[in-house]
C-alpha positions, -999 to 999 in steps of 0.1 A, spaced: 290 -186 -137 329 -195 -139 327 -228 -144 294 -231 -161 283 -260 -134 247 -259 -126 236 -271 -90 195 -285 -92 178 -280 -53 162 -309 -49 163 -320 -13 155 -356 -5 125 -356 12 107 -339 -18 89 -351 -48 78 -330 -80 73 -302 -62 72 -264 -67 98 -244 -52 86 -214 -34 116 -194 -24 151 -190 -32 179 -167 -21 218 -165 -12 220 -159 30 248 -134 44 280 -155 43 296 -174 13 276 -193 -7 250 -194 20 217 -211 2 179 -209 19 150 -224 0 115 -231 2 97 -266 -7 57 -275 3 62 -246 30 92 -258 48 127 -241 52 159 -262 33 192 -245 42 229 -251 27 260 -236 39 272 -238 4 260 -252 -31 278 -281 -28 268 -295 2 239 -315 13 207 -295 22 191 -295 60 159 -290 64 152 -269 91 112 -274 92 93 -303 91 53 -290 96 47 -275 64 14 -283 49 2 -268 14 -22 -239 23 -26 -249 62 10 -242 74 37 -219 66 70 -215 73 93 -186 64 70 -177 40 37 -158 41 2 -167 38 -23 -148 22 -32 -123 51 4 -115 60 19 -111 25 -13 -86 17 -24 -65 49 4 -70 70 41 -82 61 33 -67 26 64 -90 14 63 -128 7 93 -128 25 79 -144 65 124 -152 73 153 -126 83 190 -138 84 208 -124 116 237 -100 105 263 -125 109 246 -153 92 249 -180 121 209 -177 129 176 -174 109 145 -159 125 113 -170 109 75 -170 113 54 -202 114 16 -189 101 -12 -217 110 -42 -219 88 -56 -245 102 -85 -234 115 -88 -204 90 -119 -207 63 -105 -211 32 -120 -191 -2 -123 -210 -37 -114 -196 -65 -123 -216 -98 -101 -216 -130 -124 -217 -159 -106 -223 -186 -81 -247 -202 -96 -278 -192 -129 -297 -197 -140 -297 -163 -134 -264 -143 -106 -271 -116 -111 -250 -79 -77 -233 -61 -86 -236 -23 -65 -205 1 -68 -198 34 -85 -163 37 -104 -150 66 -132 -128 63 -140 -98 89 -148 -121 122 -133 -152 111 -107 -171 124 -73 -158 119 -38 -176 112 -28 -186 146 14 -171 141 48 -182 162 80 -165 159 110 -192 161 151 -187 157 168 -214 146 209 -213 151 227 -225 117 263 -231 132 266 -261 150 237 -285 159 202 -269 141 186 -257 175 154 -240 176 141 -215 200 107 -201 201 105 -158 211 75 -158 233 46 -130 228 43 -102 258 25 -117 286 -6 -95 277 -11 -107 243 -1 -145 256 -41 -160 259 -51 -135 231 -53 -130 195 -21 -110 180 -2 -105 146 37 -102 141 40 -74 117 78 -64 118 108 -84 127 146 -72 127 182 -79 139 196 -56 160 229 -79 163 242 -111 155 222 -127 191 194 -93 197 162 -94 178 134 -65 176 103 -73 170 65 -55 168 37 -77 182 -2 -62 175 -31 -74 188 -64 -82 165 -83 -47 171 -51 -32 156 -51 -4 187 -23 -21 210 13 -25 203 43 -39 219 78 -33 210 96 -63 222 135 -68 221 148 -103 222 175 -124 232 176 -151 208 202 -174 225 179 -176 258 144 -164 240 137 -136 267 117 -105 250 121 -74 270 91 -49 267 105 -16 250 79 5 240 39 0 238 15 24 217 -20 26 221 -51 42 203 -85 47 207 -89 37 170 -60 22 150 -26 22 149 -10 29 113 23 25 103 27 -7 119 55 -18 97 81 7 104 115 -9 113 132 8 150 167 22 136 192 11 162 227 21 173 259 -5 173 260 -9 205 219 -11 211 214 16 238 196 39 211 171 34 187 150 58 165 111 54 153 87 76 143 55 79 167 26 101 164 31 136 181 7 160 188 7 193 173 -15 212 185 -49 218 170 -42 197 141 -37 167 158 -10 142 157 18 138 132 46 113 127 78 125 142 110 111 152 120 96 185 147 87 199 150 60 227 176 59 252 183 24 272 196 30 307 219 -3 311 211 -7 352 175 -5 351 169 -10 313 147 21 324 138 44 287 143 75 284 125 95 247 133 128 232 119 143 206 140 152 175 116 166 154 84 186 151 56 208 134 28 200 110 41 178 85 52 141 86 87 119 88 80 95 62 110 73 66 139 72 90 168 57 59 197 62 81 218 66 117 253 76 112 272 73 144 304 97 137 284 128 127 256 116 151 228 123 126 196 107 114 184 109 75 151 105 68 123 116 43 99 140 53 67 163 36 79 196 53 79 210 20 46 203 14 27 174 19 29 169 -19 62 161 -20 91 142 -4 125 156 8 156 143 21 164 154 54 187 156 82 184 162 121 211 162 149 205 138 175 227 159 200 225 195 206 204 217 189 193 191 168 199 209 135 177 199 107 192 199 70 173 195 37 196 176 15 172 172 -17 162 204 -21 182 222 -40 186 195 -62 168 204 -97 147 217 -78 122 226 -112 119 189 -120 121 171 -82 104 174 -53 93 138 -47 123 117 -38 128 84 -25 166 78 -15 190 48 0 220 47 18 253 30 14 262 9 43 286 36 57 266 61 51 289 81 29 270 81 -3 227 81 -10 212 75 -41 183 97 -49 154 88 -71 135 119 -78 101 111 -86 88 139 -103 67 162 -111 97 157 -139 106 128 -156 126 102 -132 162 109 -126 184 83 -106 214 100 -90 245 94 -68 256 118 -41 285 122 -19 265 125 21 293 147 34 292 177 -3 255 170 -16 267 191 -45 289 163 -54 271 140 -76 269 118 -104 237 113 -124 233 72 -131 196 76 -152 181 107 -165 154 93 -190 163 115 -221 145 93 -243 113 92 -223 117 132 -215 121 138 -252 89 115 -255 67 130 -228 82 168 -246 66 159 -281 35 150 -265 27 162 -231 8 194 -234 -15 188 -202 -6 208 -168 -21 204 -141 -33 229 -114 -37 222 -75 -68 243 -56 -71 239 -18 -105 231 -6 -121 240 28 -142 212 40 -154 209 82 -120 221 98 -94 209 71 -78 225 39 -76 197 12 -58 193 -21 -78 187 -50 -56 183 -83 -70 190 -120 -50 177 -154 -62 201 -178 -64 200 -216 -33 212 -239 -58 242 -256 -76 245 -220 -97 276 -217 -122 290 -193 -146 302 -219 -153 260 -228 -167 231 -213 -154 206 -208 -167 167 -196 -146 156 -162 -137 127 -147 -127 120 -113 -106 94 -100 -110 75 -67 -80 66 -48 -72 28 -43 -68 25 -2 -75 50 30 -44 64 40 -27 67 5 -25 100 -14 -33 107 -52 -26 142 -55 14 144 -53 44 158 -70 49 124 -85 58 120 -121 24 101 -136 16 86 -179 -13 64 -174 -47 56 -192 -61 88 -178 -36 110 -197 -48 96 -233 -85 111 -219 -66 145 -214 -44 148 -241 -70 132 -271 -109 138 -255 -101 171 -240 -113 157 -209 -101 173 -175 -92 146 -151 -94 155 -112 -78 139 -79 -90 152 -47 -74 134 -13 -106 145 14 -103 126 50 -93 94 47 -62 102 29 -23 98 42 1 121 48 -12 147 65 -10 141 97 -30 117 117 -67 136 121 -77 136 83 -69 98 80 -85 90 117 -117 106 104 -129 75 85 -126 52 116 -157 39 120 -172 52 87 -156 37 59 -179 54 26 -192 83 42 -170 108 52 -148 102 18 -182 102 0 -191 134 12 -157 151 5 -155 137 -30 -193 148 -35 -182 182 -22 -152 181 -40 -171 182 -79 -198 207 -62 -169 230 -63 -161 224 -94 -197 225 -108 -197 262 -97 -167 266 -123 -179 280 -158 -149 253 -175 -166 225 -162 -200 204 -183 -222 196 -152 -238 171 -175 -200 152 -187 -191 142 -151 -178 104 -149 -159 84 -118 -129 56 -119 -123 36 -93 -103 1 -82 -106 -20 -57 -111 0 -25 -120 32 -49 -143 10 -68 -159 7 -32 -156 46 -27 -172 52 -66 -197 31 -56 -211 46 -27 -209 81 -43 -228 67 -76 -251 51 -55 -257 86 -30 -254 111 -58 -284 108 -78 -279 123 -115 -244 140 -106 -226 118 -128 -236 103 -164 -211 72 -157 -189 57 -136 -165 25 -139 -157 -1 -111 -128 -24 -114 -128 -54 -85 -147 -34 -66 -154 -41 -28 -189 -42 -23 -193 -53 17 -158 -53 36 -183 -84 58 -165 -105 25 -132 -82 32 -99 -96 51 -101 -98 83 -73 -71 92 -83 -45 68 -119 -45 74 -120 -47 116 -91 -19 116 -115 8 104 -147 -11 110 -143 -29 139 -152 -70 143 -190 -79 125 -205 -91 154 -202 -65 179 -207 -33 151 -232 -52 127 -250 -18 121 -214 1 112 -209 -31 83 -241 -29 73 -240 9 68 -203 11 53 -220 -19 24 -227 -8 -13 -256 -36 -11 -286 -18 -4 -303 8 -10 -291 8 -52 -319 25 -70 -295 58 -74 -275 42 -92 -307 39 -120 -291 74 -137 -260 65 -140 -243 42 -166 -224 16 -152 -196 -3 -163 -179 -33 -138 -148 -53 -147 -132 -78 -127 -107 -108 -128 -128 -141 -119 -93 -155 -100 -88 -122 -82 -75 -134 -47 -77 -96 -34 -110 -88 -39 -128 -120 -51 -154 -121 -80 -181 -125 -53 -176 -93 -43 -191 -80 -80 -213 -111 -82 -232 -95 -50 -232 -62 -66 -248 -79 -94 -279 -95 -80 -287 -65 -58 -287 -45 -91 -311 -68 -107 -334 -68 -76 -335 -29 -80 -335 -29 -119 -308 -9 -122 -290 -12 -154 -251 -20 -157 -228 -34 -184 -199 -63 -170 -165 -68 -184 -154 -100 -171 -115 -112 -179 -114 -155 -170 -85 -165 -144 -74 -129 -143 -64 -115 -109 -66 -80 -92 -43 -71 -114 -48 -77 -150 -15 -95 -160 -16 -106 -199 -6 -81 -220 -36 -93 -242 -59 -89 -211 -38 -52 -201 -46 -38 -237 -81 -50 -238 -91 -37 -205 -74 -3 -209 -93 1 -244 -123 -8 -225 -123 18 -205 -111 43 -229 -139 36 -251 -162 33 -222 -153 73 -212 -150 85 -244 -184 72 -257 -199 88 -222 -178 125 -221 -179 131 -258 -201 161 -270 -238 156 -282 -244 173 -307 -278 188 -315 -300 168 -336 -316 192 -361 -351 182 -371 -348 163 -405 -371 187 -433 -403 159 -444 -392 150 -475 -418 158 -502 -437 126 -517 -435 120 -555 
């Protein structure tokens, strides 16, 4: 930027190619880079590169950077490489696709002849990405070491899902075997590549949160993590633990630092002078999101940090920690407009607000004359939120039409404190339509046993709650029991499905966007977590499909959109829908957008598909009026 001299990366050993990754390392000018899947480093921008991989291959092998399946359902990052703190050794993963079936997806247009993009994707059953873990050391000769799997995974099928320094030489990393119910905390000594076992967790259905990055002291004789506790009746929760490393026997010892029915969300930070741990947590209510503290010694005194903080406008936070831990920032979330904020750790009081939105605030104050209302429901043994936006002019002596939206994922959570403008709101605020969010079993955040319940039964415990969900509301004088429509996307559009298809003549319409219509044409690792593998549970896949069985859905108007490039949920997905539909002579209207993904990304496209469903609801809720007879008009 001084000098105005500009550097290109173009190692030797490559030709017109795309690069795939860029980023500055830890020390200097440190440079790593990513050509046809291999791994170029510099130790600064004017010296030569070193490639420090040689078996990339374009879509078979990977290297530092993820593939399909570990980028979506299991990294969730692009990003397959970690630099060790000093910056003297990278870790990184090598994913092989060799043997892993590969999907098509055509471009259509641009071109005279259509042109196919091949990706490695496995289906539920198929053959997964065979996965190493290697450290190479940057100082000195490039030497590469591989970090061996625990001896019980060794002859069997695993994934790496989380990888982390500990110390310039120490390595933690989480190894999970294909059934997702087994895993093995392993910490590593990268200079000899021994892995010592440090913790294993086991489940007799899936393990969640698989992710989550240990927390560890300096010196490595504690670390922190969250683990499921139980609580009593209502099952287990996320709580923190923290691990204690005898140096002798390298015997553990745990102790608990929190409890009680809500869930740590986040362990952010370990300060080692006050000896505390920050971390988000919903013991407010599972709604929301608090900053926390907790003693690690004593009585372990816990401290909310975030909640006196505006505390009319935020009770959804996210925050981050400087590296001393003397300052967070706080992003409050909502239910009020975003505010971004700086606070000293030691006086919370002390602060400094960085973003407050006025000009959105002063937007949403013109216009927003919505509010929304939260009513617990009592379904089998749980109480469950269920979240209405209502009309400005709302009254209980109208009608009004509803629609209900379907959450994208199991384990997430729609109805929160969170600050939320979408397409939705323009139904609220301009059709007088009431717009409702209900998180049944299936849903995150509450503890282990209401997310657990859909192992096995992916589409019918969710149906049933959402079913049971608008029953309640049906016996409410506000709501039109003939206006009831149904959004959902991608997994929701799965959910919406099933309920459209089970719920004949509840609801006028209903709109699918990618949805998934069998989770057999599903990746692998979402699918066999809940579902199990294909060919030992054939009748739990074939009872979880939207496929058969489609003749309720003959009421109902139907709308489907989907990308024909969408690599998430591919175009096959509606495709199948399709033809079953025809078979059962159901009616349905298709929006197709050409080379779009699973997520619309042309403004164009955005504008056109959020119109589309606009006018798709709006022509569907509005009132009818009466048609009055015409009087026979009187011949000459």
């Amino acid at each position: 930027i001084f000098s105005r001299e500009v550097w290109e990366l173009n190692p030797p050993e490559v030709e017109d190619s795309v690069l795939q990754y860029a980023a500055w390392g830890i020390q200097g000018q440190q440079l790593i880079y990513i050509f046809e899947n291999n791994i170029y480093y510099q130790p600064d921008v004017k010296s030569s590169s070193l490639r420090l991989t040689s078996s990339g291959k374009e879509g078979i092998i990977f290297n530092g950077i993820a593939d399909w399946l570990y980028e979506e359902e299991l990294l969730h990052s692009h990003v397959a490489h970690w630099w060790s703190p000093d910056g003297e050794r990278l870790a990184f993963l090598t994913i092989n696709d060799s043997l892993v079936p590969n999907m098509v997806i055509p471009r259509f247009t641009g071109g005279l002849y259509p042109k196919g993009k091949q990706y490695p994707y496995p289906k539920a059953g198929q053959t997964n990405p065979a996965i190493k873990l290697f450290v190479v050391n940057l100082y000195g000769p490039a030497h590469t070491l591989e970090l061996m799997p625990p001896d019980s995974f060794k002859s069997r099928e695993y994934y790496i899902t989380m990888v982390k320094w500990v110390s310039n030489t120490k390595a933690v990393v989480r190894w999970l075997n294909r059934p997702q119910n087994i895993s093995i905390l392993t910490v590593c000594e990268t200079t000899t590549g021994a892995c010592s076992r440090k913790y294993e967790m086991q489940s007799d259905l899936w393990l969640p949160k698989q992710n989550e990055e240990p927390v560890f002291s300096k010196d490595g004789t504690k670390f922190f993590m969250t683990v499921p506790v139980k609580q009593g009746g209502r099952g287990e929760f996320h709580h923190i633990a923290m691990f204690i490393v005898q140096a002798k026997s390298e015997q553990i010892s745990v102790r608990h630092l929190t409890s009680g029915n809500w869930e740590v969300i986040k362990i952010l930070a370990y300060d080692e002078n006050t000896q505390k741990i920050y971390f988000l947590s919903t013991e407010e209510s599972p709604r929301g999101r608090q900053l926390h503290s907790v003693s690690t010694v004593g009585s372990l005194n816990r401290q909310c940090l975030s909640c006196n903080f505006l505390k009319d406008e935020c009770t959804y936070f996210s925050a981050k920690f400087s590296p001393t831990n003397r300052h967070f920032l706080l992003h409050c979330k909502g239910p009020g407009v975003p505010v971004v904020s700086v606070h000293s750790t030691s006086n919370t009081a002390k602060f400094y607000i960085l973003e407050n939105n006025a000009v959105l605030k002063e937007a949403v104050f013109k216009k927003k004359n919505s509010r929304t209302e939260i009513k617990m429901l009592h379904i089998e043994d749980y109480e469950l939120p269920l979240q209405l936006s209502l009309p400005k002019d709302f009254t209980d002596r109208n009608q009004y039409a509803l629609l209900l939206i379907i959450d994208e994922a199991p384990g997430s959570q729609l109805v929160t404190d969170k600050f939320h403008i979408d397409w939705d709101s323009v139904l609220v605020n301009s059709d007088n339509v009431i717009v409702a969010r209900f998180d049944g079993r299936g849903s995150g955040f509450q503890g282990l046993k209401i997310l657990q319940e859909v192992h096995r039964c992916l589409g019918s415990v969710e149906v049933k709650d959402q079913i049971a969900a608008i029953e309640s509301l049906l016996k409410q004088p506000f709501v039109d029991p003939k206006r009831l429509s149904i959004f959902g996307k991608g997994y929701g559009g799965y959910i919406t499905s099933m309920i459209l298809k089970s719920s004949e003549r509840l609801f006028k319409c209903g709109a699918v966007v990618a949805p998934i219509t069998d989770m057999k044409l599903y990746a692998s690792a979402f699918s066999e977590r809940y579902l199990g593998i294909p060919s030992k549970e054939e009748n739990t896949y074939q009872a979880s499909s939207v496929l058969h069985n489609l003749h309720g859905l003959k009421e109902a108007n139907l709308l489907i959109v989907h990308g024909t490039a969408d690599a998430k949920v591919h175009f096959q997905h509606s495709a199948e829908l399709i033809k079953h539909l025809i078979k059962a002579g159901v009616n349905y209207t298709m929006q197709i957008y050409p080379d779009e993904g699973h997520n619309i990304a042309s403004e164009k496209s955005k504008y056109h598909l959020y119109s589309t469903i606009l006018g798709f609801f709006s022509a569907c809720l509005k009132e009818e009026t009466p048609i009055l007879p015409q009087e026979p008009e009187e011949d000459e």
